[in-house]
C-alpha positions as CSV (number, residue, x, y, z in Angstrom):
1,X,146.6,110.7,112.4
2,X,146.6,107.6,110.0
3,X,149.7,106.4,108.1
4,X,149.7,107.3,104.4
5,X,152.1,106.0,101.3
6,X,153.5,108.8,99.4
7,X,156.2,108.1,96.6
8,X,158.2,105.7,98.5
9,X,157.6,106.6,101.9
10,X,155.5,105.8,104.9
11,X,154.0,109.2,105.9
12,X,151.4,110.9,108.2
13,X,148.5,112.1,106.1
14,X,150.0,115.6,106.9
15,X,153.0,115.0,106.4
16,X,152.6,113.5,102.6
17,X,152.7,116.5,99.5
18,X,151.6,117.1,96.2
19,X,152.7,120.1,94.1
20,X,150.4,122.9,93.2
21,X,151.7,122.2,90.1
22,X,151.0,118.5,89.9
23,X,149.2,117.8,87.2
24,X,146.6,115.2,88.8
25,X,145.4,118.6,90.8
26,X,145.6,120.6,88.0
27,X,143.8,118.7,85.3
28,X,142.4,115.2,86.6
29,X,145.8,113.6,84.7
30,X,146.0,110.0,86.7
31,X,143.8,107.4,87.6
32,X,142.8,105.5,90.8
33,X,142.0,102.0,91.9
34,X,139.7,101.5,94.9
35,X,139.5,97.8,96.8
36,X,138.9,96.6,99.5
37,X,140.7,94.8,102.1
38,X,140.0,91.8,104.5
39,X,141.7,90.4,107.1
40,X,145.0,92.4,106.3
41,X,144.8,91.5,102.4
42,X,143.5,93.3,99.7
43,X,140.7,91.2,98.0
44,X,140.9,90.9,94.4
45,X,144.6,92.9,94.0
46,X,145.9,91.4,90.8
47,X,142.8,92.4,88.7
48,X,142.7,95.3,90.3
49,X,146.6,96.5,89.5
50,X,145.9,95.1,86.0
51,X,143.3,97.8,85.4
52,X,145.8,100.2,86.7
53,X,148.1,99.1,84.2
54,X,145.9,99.3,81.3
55,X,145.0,102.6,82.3
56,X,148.5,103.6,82.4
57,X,149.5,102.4,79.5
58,X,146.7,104.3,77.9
59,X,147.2,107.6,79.6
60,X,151.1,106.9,79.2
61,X,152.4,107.1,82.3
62,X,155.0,105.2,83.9
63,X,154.0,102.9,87.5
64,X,157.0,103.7,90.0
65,X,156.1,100.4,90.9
66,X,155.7,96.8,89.7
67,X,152.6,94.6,91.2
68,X,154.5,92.9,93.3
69,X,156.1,95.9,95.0
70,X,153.1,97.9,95.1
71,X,151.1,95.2,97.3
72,X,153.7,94.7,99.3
73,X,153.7,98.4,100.6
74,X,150.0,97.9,100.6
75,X,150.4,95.5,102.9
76,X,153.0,97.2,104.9
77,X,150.5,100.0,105.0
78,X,147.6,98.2,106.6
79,X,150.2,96.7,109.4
80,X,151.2,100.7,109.8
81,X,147.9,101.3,110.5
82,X,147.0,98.5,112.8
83,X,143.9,97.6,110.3
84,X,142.7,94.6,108.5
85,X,139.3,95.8,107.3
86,X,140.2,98.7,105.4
87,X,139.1,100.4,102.2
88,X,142.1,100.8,100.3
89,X,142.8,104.1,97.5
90,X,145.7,103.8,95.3
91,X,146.7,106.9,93.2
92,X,148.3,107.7,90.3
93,X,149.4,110.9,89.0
94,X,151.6,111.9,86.2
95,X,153.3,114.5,88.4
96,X,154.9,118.1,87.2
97,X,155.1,119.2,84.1
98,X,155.3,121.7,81.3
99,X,152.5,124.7,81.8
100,X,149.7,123.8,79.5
101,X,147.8,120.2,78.1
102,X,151.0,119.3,76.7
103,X,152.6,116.1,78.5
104,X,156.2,116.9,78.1
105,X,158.5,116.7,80.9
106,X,156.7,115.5,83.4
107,X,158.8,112.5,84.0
108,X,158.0,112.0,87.3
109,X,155.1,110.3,88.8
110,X,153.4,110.5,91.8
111,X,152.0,107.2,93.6
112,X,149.8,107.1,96.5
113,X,147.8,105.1,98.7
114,X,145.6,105.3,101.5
115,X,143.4,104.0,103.9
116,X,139.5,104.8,104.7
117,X,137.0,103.0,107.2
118,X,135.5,99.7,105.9
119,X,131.3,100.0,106.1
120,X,130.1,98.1,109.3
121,X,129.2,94.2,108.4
122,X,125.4,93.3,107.5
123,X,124.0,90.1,107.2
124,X,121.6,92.3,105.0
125,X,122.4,94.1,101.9
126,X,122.8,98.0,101.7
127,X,119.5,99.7,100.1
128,X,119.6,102.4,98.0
129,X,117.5,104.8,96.0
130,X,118.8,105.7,92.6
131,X,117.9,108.4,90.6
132,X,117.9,109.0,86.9
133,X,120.5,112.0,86.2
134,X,120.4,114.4,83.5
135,X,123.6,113.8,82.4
136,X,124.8,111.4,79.9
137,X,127.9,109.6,79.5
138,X,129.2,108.8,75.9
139,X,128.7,105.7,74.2
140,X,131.7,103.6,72.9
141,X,134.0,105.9,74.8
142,X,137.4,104.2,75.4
143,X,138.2,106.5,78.4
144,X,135.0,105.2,80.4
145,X,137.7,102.0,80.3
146,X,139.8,103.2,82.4
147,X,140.0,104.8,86.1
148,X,140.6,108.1,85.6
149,X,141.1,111.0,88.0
150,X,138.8,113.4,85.6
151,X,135.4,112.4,86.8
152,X,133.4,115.5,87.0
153,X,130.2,114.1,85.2
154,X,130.0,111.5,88.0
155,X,130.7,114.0,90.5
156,X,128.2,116.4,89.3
157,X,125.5,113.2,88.4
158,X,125.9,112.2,92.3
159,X,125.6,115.7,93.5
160,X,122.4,116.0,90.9
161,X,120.9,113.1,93.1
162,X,121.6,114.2,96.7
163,X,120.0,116.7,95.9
164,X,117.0,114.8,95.0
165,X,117.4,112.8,98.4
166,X,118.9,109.8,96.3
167,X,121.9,107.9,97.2
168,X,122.9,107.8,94.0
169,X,122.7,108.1,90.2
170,X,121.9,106.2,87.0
171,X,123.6,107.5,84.5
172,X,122.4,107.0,80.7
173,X,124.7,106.9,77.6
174,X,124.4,109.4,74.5
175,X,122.0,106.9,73.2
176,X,119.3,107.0,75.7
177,X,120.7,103.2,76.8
178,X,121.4,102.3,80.7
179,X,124.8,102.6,81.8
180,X,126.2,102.6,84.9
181,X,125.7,104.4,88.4
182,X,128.0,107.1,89.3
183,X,129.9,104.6,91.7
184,X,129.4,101.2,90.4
185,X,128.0,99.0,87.6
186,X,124.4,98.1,87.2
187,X,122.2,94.9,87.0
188,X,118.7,94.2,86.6
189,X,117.0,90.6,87.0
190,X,114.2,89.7,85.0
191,X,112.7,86.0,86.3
192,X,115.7,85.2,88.8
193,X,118.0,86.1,85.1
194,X,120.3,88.6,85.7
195,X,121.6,91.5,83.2
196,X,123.8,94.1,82.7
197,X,125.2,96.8,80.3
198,X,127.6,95.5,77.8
199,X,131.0,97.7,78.3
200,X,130.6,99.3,75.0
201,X,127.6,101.2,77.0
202,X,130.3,103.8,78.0
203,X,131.1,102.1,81.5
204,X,133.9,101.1,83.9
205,X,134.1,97.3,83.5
206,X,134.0,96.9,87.5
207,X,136.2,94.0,89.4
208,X,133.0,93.2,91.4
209,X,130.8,92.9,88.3
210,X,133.8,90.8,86.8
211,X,132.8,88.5,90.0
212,X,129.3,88.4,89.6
213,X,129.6,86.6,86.2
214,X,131.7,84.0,88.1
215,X,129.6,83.9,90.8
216,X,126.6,83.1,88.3
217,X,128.1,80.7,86.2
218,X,129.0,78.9,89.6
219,X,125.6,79.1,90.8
220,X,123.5,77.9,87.9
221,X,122.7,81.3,87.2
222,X,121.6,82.9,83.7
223,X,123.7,86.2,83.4
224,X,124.3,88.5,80.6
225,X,125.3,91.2,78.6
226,X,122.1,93.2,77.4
227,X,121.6,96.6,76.1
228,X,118.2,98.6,77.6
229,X,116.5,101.7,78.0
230,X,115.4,102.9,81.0
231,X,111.3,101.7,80.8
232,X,113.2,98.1,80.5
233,X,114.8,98.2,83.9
234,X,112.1,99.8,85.8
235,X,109.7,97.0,84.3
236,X,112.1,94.3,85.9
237,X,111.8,92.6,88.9
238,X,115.0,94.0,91.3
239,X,117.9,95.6,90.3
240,X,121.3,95.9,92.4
241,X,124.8,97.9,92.1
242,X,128.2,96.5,92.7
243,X,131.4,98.4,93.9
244,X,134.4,96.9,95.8
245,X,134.0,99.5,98.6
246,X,130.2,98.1,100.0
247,X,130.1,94.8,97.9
248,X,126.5,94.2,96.2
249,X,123.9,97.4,97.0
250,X,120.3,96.8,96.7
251,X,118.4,99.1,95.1
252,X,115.3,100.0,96.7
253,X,114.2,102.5,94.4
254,X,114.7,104.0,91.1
255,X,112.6,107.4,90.5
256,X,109.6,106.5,91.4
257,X,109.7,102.8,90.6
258,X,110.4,100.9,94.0
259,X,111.9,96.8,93.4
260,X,111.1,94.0,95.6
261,X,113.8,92.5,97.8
262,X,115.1,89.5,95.7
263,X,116.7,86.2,96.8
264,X,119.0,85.9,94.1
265,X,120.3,89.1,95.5
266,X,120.8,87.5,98.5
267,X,122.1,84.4,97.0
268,X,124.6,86.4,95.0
269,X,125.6,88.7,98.2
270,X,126.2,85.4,100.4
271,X,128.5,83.7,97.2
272,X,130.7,86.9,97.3
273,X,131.1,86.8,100.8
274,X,131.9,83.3,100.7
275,X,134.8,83.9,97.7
276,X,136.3,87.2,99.8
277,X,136.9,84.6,102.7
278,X,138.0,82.0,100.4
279,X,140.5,84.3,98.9
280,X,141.6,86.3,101.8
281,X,142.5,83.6,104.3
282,X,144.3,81.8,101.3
283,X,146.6,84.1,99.5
């Protein structure tokens, strides 16, 4: 049974309890971070914990633990484990409280973290089909900012899609406009340029599609910001996802439009790679 952090401690994953009454279970109140780890370190932490903060400050609840403190139990954890190649989940709740929405008295947080099985390494990237959900997320909305725990929409969009033998799901904004997949941000490339939703599209700005402007500008490589419907992207010549738990994901499909493979794709996949060892045998 793998080795969990709980509040403190290092626990078995049965060992480590939450409260019926924790508020997290009760009402989605807290917010998570997922990264991923190489070689024993997580890649990208800082940025990562920054977002957490942010979204703690916004949801008000206090972090048990400073940056610092965290990744070193982080750290701790993966050596618990015996791991380096791990997906990492860190988890915030706001703990027990007063029956009801109110946010009173629940003073005590609950931090968590675990471990999950890194995807197997391909020299290739992963291929996915996408579908176009029903659902829409909100334009402008200042909680799509921030990692929450409430993510029903996405869990319903994804579920929408599986059922449609998709991998996953586009979602669109109250404006008709692309926004982001249930799991990770969105890009299109038009002519080897590469695009994406501007964050007031009602998206998660994602650490990995922070690093694919960097990798761009390092490359030579036109990307931006653009606001489009959905005959845009299926008009253009690939599109790809990015999360921190499988990297850059290709998408092979999108309804019933189906994108070429594309080398800047592969260009982009092979730069990331390159940074993650960069960073990881570094820090």
């Amino acid at each position: 049974m793998k080795t969990v952090y709980f509040n403190g401690q290092f626990v078995s994953e049965g060992e480590a309890r939450v409260s019926i009454l924790d508020r997290g279970f009760l009402y989605g109140d807290g917010l998570f971070e997922t990264l991923r780890c190489y070689r024993g370190k997580p890649f990208r932490w800082d940025q990562h914990w920054k977002r957490l903060e942010h979204g703690a400050s916004v949801l008000q609840i206090r972090l048990p633990l400073s940056s610092a403190e965290a990744k070193t139990c982080a750290l701790q954890l993966l050596k618990e484990n015996g791991v380096e190649d791990a997906i990492l989940r860190i988890n915030l709740s706001r703990g027990v409280g007063t029956r009801g929405y109110s946010t009173k008295n629940a003073c005590s947080p609950v931090l968590a973290m675990t471990l999950h099985d890194a995807p197997k390494h391909s020299e290739a990237p992963i291929r996915w089909r996408l579908k176009t959900s029903e659902l829409r997320v909100l334009k402008n909305d200042p909680l799509a900012r921030i990692k929450s725990a409430n993510k029903l929409l996405h869990v319903l969009a994804k579920s929408e899609a599986e059922q449609g033998r998709s991998d996953e799901a586009l979602l669109l904004n109250s404006a008709n406009e692309i926004a982001e997949a249930t799991s990770g941000n969105f890009f299109w490339i038009e002519k080897e340029n590469v695009f994406t939703p501007p964050v007031n599209a009602g998206i998660l700005p994602g650490i990995t599609r922070s690093v694919i402007f960097e990798l761009c500008q390092k490359a030579g490589v036109s990307c931006m910001e653009r606001t489009a419907d959905l005959d845009t992207v299926k008009k253009a010549d690939a599109s790809f996802l990015t999360l921190s738990s499988l990297e850059i994901v290709e998408v092979e499909m999108l309804d019933e439009q189906r994108f070429s493979s594309s080398k800047v794709i592969l260009k982009l996949l092979q730069g990331y790679r390159d940074l993650v060892a960069l960073e990881t045998e570094n820090c």
